[in-house]
C-alpha positions as CSV (number, residue, x, y, z in Angstrom):
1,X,25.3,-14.2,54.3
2,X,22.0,-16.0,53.4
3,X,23.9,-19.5,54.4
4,X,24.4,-17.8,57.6
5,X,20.8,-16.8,58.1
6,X,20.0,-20.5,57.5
7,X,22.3,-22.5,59.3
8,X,20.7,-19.7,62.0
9,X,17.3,-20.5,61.5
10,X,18.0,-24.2,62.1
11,X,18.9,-23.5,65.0
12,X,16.3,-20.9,65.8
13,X,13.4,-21.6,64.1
14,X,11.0,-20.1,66.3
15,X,12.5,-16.7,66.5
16,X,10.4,-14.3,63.7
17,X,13.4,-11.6,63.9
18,X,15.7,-14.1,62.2
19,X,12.8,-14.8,59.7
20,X,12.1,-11.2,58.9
21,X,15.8,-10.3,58.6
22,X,16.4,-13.1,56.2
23,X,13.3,-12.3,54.3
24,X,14.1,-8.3,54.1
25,X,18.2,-9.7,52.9
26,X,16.5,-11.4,50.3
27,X,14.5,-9.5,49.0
28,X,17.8,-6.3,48.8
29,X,19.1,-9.0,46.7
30,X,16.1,-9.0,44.5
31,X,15.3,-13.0,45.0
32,X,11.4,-12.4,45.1
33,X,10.9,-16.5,44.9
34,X,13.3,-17.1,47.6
35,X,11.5,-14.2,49.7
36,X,8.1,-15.7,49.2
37,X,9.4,-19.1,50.1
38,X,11.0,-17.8,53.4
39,X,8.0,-16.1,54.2
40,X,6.3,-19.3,53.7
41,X,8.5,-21.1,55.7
42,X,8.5,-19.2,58.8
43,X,4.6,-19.7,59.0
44,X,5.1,-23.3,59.0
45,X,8.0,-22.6,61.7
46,X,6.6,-20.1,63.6
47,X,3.4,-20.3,66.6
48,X,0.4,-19.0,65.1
49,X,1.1,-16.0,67.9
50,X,3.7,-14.6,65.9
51,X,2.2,-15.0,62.7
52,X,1.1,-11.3,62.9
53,X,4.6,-10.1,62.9
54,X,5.4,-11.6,59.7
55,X,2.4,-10.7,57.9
56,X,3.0,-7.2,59.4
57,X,6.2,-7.4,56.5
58,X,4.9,-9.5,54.3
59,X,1.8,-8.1,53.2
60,X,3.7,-4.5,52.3
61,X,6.2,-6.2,50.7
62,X,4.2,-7.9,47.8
63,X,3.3,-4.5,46.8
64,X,6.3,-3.9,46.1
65,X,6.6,-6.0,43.4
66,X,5.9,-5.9,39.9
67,X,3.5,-9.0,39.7
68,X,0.0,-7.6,41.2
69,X,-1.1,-11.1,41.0
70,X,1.4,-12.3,44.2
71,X,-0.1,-9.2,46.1
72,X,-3.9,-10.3,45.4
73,X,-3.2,-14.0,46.0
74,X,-1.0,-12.9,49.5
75,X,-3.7,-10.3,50.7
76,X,-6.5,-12.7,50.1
77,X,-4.5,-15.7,51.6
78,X,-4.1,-12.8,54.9
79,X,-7.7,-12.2,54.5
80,X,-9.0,-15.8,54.8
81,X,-7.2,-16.1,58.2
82,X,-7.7,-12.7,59.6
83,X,-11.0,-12.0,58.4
């Protein structure tokens, strides 16, 4: 399934459904790099108008996770752009 999420995203890269699906498959798997890097990706992919979608998944998702270290560094990296 994630193959077919990527070979999506190249040819869709600028639609942040795809990139929030992806991410959310991910992270059921319990990849937490892999989910960080897609999240990371789809900034780079995606027009700063539709950051705010993303981060509206993102954010909530590193509190999820056992390393509070990735939630600071994720919230503050939010923070420095949405002040």
């Amino acid at each position: 399934m994630n193959k077919l999420f990527e070979e999506a995203l190249k040819q869709l890269p600028k639609m942040p459904r795809i990139w929030l699906l992806y991410a959310e498959t991910l992270a059921s798997q319990n990849m937490i790099s892999k989910t960080r890097q897609v999240y990371n990706w789809s900034f780079r992919n995606l027009p700063l108008t539709q950051h705010e979608k993303i981060w509206a998944k993102y954010a909530p998702w590193t509190f999820t996770l056992s390393n509070s270290k990735t939630a600071i560094q994720v919230i503050g990296r939010y923070l420095q752009l949405n002040p």
